[in-house]
Every structure is written in C-alpha cells, then in structure tokens.
OpenMM code with the backbone's topology and positions (N, CA, C; nanometers):
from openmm import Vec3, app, unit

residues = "UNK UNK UNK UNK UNK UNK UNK UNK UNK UNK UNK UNK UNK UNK UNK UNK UNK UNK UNK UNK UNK UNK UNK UNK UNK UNK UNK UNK UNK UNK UNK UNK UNK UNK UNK UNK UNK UNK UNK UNK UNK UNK UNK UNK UNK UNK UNK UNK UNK UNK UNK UNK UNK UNK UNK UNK UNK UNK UNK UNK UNK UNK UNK UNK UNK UNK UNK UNK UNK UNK UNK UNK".split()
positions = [
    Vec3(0.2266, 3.2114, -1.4495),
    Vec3(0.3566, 3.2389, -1.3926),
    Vec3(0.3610, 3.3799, -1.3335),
    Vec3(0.2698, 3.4699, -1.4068),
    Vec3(0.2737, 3.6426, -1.3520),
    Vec3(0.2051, 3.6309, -1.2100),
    Vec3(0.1389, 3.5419, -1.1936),
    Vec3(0.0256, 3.5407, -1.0795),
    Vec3(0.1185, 3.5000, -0.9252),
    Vec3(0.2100, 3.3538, -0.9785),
    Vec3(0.3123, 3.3032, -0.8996),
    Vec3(0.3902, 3.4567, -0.8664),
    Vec3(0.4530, 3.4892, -0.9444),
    Vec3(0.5589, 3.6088, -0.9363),
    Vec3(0.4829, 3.7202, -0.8135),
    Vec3(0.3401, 3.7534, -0.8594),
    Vec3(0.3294, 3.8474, -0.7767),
    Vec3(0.2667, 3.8009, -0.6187),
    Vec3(0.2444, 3.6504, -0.5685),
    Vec3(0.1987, 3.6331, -0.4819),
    Vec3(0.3834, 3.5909, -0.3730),
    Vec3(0.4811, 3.5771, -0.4808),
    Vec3(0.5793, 3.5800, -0.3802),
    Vec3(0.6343, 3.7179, -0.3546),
    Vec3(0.6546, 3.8587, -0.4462),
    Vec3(0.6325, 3.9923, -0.4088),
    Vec3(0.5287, 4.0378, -0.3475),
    Vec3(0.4069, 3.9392, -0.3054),
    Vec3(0.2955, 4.0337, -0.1839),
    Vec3(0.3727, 4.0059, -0.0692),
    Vec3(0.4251, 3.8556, -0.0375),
    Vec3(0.4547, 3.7685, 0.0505),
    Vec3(0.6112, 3.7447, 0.1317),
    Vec3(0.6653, 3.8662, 0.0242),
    Vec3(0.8576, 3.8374, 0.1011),
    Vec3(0.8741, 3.8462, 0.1986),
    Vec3(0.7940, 3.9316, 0.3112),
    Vec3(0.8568, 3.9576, 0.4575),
    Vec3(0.8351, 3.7724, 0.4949),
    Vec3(0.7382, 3.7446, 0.4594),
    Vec3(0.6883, 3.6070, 0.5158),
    Vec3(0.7779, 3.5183, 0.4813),
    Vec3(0.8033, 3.5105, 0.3370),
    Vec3(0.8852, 3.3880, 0.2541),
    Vec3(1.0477, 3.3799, 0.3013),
    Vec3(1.0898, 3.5327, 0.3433),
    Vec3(1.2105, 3.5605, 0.4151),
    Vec3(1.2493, 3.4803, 0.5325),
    Vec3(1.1227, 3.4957, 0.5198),
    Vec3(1.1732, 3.4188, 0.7200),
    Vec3(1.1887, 3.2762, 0.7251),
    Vec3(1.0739, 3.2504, 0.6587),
    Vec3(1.0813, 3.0592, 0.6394),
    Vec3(1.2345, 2.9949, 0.5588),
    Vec3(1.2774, 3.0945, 0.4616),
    Vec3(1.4021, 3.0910, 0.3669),
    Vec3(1.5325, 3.1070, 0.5049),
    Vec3(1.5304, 3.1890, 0.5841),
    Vec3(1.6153, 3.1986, 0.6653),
    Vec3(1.6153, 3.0926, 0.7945),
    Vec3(1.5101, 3.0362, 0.8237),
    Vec3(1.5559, 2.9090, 0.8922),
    Vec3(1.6112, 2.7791, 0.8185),
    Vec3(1.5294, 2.7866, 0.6829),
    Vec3(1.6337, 2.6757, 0.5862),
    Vec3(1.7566, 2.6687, 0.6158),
    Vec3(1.8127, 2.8223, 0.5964),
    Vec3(1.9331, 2.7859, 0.5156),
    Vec3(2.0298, 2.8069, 0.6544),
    Vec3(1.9704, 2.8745, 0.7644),
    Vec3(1.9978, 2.8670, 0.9305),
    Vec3(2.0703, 2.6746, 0.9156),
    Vec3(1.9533, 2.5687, 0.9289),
    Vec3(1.9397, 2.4555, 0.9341),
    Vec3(2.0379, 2.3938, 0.8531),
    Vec3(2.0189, 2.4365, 0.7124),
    Vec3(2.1329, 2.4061, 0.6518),
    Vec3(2.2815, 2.3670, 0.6629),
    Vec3(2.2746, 2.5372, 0.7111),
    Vec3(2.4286, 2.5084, 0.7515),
    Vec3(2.4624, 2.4428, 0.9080),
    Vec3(2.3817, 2.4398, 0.9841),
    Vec3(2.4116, 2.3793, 1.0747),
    Vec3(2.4047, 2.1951, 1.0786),
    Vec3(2.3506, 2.1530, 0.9672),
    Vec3(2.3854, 2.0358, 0.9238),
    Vec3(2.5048, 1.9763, 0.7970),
    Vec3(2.5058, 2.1009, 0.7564),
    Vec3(2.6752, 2.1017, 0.7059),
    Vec3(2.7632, 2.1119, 0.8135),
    Vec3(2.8014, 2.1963, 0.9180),
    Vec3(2.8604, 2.1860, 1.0239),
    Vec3(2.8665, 2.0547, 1.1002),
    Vec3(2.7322, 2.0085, 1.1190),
    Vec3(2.7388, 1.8802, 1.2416),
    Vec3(2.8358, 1.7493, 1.1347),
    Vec3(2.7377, 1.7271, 1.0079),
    Vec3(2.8766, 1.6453, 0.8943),
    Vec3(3.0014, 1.6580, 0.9068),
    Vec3(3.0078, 1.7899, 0.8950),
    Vec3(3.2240, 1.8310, 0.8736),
    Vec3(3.3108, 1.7493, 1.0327),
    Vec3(3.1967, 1.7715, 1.1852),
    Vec3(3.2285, 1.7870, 1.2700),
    Vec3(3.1978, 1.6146, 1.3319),
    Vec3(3.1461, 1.5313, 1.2649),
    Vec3(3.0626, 1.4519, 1.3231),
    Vec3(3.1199, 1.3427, 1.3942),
    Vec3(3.2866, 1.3431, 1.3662),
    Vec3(3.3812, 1.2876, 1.4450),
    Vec3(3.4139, 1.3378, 1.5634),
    Vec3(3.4314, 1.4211, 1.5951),
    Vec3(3.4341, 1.5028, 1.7377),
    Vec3(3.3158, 1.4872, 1.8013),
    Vec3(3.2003, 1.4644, 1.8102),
    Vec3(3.0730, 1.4464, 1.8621),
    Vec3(3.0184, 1.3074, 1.9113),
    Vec3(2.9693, 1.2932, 1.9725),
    Vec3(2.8691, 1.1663, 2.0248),
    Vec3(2.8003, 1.1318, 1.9105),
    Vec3(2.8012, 1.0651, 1.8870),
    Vec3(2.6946, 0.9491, 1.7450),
    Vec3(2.5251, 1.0315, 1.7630),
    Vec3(2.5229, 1.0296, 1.9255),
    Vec3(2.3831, 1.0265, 1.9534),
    Vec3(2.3027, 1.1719, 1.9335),
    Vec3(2.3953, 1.2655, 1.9611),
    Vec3(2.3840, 1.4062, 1.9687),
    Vec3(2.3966, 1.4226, 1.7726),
    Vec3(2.4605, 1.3471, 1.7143),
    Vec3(2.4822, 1.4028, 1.5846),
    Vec3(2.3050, 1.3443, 1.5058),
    Vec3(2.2853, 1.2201, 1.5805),
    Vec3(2.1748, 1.2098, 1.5283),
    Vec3(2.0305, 1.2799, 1.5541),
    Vec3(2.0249, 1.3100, 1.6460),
    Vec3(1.9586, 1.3909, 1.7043),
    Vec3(1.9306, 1.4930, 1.6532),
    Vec3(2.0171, 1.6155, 1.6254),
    Vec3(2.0998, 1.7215, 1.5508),
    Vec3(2.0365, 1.7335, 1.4082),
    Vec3(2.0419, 1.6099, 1.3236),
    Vec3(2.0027, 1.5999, 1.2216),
    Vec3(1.8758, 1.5543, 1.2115),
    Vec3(1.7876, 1.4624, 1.3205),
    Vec3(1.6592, 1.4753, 1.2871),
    Vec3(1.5757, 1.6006, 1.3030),
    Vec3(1.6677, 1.6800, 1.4129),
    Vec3(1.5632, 1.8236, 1.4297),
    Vec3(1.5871, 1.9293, 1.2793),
    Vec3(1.7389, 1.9415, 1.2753),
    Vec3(1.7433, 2.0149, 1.1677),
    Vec3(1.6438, 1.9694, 1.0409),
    Vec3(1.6396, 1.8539, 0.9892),
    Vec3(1.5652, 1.7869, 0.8923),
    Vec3(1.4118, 1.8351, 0.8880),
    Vec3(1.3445, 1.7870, 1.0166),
    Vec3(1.2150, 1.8350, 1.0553),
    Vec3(1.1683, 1.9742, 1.0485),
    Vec3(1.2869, 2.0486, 1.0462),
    Vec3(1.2508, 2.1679, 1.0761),
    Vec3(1.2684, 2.2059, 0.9222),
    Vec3(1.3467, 2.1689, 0.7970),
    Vec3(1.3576, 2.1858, 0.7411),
    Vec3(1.2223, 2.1609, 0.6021),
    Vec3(1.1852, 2.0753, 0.6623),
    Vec3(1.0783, 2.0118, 0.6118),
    Vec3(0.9331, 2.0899, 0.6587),
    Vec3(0.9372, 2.1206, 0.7306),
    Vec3(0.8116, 2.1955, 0.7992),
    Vec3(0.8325, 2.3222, 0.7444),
    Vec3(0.9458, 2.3842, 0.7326),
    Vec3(0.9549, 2.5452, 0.6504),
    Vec3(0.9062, 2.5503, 0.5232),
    Vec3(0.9568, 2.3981, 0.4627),
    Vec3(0.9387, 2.3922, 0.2959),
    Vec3(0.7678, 2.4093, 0.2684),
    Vec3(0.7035, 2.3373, 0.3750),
    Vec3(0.5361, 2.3205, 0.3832),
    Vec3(0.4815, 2.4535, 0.4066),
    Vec3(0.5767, 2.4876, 0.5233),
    Vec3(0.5290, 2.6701, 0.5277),
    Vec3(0.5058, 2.7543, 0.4463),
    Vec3(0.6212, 2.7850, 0.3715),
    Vec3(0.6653, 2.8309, 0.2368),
    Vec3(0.5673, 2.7876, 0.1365),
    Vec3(0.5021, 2.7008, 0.1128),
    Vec3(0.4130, 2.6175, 0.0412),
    Vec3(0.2869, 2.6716, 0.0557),
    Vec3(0.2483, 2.6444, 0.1669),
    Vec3(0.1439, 2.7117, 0.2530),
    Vec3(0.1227, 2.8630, 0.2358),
    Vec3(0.2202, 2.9311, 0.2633),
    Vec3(0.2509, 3.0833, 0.2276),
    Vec3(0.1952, 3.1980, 0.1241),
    Vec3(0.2522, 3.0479, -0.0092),
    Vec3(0.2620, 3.0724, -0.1099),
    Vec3(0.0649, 3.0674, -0.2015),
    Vec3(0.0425, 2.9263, -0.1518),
    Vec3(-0.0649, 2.8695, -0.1916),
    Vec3(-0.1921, 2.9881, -0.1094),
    Vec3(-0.2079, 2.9845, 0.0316),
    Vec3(-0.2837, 3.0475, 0.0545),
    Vec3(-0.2524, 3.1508, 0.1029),
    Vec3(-0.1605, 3.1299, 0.1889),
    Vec3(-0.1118, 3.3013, 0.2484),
    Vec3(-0.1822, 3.3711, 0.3413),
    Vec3(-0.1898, 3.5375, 0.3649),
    Vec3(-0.2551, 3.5684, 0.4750),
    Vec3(-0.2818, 3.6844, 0.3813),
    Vec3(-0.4220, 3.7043, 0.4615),
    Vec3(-0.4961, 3.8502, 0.3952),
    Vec3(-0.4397, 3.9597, 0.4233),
    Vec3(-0.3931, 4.0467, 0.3735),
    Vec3(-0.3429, 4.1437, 0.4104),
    Vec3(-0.4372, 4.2913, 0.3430),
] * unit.nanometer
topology = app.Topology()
chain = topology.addChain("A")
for resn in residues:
    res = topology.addResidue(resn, chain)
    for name in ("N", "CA", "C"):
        topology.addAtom(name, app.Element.getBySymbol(name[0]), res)
C-alpha cells in the first residue's frame, strides 16, 4: 500500500489531469440528463456516448499512469 501511495505522489501532475477530464465529463453528463428534454434525442445520445468513452479511456489512463507511468 506504501508503494501505491508513493507512485500516486510521484505521479499527481499526471493523475490531475486525467481526474479533471472525469469529472469535466461528469458533469457534463449530469447536465445533458437534467436538460435532456430540451434537446434532440440524437444529440443527447451522442453527448453521452462521447462523454462515456472519454470517461472510460481516462479511467485506463489513470490505470496506465499508475501501473507503469513515465520515467522521470
């Protein structure tokens, strides 16, 4: 667990960023939900497969990040 701890303190500028398109995505799929009556069906779906994808690809990043990371 000490090893985990210190490879996400080598790694925050990195882990920051991937964490900030999450939660970017996040809320913009809380938004398109609240809103999804005012919108085209097609655009809402749309909306939510990119946010999703993208959300999903950060989590792998982050994963990635974490697991191997970059030499510094």
């Amino acid at each position: 667990m000490d090893y985990l701890w210190f490879l996400i303190k080598e790694r925050y500028m990195l882990l920051s960023i991937f964490l900030f398109f999450i939660f970017v995505n996040l809320f913009l799929l809380l938004a398109i939900w609240k809103k999804r009556s005012d919108m085209p069906k097609s655009l809402t779906v749309i909306i939510t497969i990119i946010c999703t994808i993208i959300i999903i690809l950060s989590m792998f990043a982050l994963v990635f990040a974490v697991s191997f990371g970059y030499n510094s």
